[in-house]
Structures are given as structure tokens and as C-alpha cells.
C-alpha distance (Angstrom), angle and dihedral (degrees) to the residues before:
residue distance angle dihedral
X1 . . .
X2 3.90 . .
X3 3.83 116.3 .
X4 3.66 92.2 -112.6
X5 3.51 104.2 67.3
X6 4.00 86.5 66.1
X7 3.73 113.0 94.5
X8 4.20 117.3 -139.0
X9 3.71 129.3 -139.2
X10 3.73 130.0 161.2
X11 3.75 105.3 -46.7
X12 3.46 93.8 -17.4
X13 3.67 142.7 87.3
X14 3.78 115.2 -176.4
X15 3.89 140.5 153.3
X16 4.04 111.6 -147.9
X17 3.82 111.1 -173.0
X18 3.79 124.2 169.2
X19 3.59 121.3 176.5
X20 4.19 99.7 -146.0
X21 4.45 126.1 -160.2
X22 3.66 119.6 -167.7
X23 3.67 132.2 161.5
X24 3.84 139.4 -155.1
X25 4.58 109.8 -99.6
X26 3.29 101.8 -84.1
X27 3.63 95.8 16.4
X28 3.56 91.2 -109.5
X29 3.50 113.0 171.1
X30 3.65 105.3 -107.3
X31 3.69 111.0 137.5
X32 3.47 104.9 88.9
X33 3.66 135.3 123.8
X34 3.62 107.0 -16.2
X35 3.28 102.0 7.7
X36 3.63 93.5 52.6
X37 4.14 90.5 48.3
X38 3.79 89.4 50.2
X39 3.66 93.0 43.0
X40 3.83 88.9 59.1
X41 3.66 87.0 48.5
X42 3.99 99.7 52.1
X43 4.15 88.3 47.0
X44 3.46 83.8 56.3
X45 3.68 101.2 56.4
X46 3.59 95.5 40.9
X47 3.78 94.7 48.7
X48 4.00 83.5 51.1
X49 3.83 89.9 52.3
X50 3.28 92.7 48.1
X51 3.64 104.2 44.8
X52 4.04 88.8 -115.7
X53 3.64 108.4 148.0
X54 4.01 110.8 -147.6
X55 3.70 113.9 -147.4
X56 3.63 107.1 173.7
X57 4.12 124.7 2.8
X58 3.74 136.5 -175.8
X59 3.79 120.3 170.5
X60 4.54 101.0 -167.8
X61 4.09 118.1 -172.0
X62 3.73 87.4 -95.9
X63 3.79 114.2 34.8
X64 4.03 138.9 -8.0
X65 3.80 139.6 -118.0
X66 3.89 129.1 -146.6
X67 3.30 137.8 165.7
X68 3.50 122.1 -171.8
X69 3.72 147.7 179.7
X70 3.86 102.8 -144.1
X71 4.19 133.7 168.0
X72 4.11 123.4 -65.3
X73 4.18 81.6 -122.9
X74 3.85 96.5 64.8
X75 3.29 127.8 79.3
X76 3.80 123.4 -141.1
X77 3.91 94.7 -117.2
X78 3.90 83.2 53.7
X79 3.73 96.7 57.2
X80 4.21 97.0 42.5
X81 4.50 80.0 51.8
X82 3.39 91.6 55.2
X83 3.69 111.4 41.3
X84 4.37 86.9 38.9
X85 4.00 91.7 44.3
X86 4.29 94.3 43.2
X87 3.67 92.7 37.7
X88 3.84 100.3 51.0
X89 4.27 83.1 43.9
X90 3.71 86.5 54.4
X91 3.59 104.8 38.3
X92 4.09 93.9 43.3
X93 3.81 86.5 54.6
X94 3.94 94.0 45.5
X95 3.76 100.0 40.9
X96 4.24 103.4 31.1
X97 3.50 85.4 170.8
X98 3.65 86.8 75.6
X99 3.35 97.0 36.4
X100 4.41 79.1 58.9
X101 4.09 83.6 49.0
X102 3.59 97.5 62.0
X103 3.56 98.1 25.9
X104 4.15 91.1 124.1
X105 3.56 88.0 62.1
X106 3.67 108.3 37.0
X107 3.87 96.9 -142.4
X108 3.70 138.1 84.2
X109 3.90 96.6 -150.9
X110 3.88 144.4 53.1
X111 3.75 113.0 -118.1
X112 3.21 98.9 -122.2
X113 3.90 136.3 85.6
X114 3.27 153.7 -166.5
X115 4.12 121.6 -134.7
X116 3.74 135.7 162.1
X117 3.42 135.8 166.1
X118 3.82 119.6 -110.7
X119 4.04 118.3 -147.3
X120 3.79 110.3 -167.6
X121 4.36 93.5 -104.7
X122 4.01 86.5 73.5
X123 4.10 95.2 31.7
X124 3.58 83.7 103.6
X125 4.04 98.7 37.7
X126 3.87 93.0 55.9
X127 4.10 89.6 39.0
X128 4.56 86.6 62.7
X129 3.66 86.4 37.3
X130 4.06 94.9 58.3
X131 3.81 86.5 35.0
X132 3.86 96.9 51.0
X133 4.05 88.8 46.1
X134 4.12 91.9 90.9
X135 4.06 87.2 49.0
X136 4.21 96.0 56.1
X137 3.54 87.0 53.4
């Protein structure tokens, strides 16, 4: 890996990547059309806000993929809080419809989550894999 794909902070020089999987309670297939194009839009903002750095995305009916480059100072249960809590704001405000859907419950996603760290020898392994998803459907 080339020097200049690590980041630099005060005695430190680091590169934090997780690749993240979440799905909606139930997983009930609800991210389609556009809720999945809006979706992709609100991960964007917050991972701009939050000086995440997306590097490969796939939001399926069922469940969503991300793998990020994020800060040294934020810990990986940090980043899954904020893009699940801001997302399922943003998405129940945009779409009230699903808001109406999952009404019973009160929440748009499962509890759970996946996360793994990334080193740069399978950067390029987990990018196919999130890019293949859409085909094995």
C-alpha cells in the first residue's frame, strides 16, 4: 500500500477501515427503488459530516454494505450508531409511508450488525464482494 492512502494526526498515522452490514427489523425488504436511491444519498451526507470516507456501498432490499475509511478517534460501535440512528431519522421523515410500515415497532433497523476490520491485502476482495452483491440476487 502506497504511503498516501494513510491518514496523519498528531503522532500518529493510521488507516481504520471497517466494512459494516445492517438490515431493516425484520429484514423486510424495504430498500428498493427510492428508498434505496435516497438511502445512498443520506449515507453520503452523514459520512461527509462526519469525515467518514465511503469506499465502496451497496444498499440490497434486505440489508446494506459499507465500507469505510473513518478517524483513529472513533470507535466502530460509534460509526454503525450514527449512520443507523441519522439514517432511520432521515428516511422515516422522507418516506412516512415507512415510517406507517413499521409503526408497531417504532424502528427502521434490526439491532444487530455486522463489522470487520479491513487491512489493505483484502481492500480489493471486500470492494468485488459489495460490488457482486446486486448480481447474486
Amino acid at each position: 500500500m502506497s504511503e498516501e492512502q494513510y491518514h496523519s494526526a498528531s503522532h500518529c498515522k493510521y488507516l481504520i477501515q471497517y466494512h459494516i452490514i445492517w438490515c431493516p427489523k425484520f429484514r423486510f425488504s424495504v430498500l428498493k427503488g427510492n428508498v434505496e436511491d435516497t438511502l445512498k444519498q443520506i449515507l453520503h451526507k452523514i459520512c461527509d459530516d462526519y469525515s467518514y470516507h465511503i469506499k465502496s456501498l451497496e444498499v440490497m432490499p434486505d440489508h446494506i454494505h459499507i465500507f469505510i475509511d473513518v478517524p483513529q478517534t472513533v470507535a466502530p460501535c460509534d460509526v454503525v450508531r450514527t449512520l443507523k440512528s441519522i439514517s432511520a431519522i432521515e428516511l422515516f421523515k422522507t418516506f412516512p409511508q415507512l415510517k406507517q410500515f413499521y409503526a408497531r415497532c417504532g424502528v427502521l433497523w434490526s439491532r444487530g450488525y455486522f463489522v470487520s476490520t479491513v487491512g489493505h491485502i483484502s481492500e480489493a476482495t471486500v470492494i468485488k464482494y459489495i460490488e457482486e452483491q446486486k448480481n447474486h440476487d
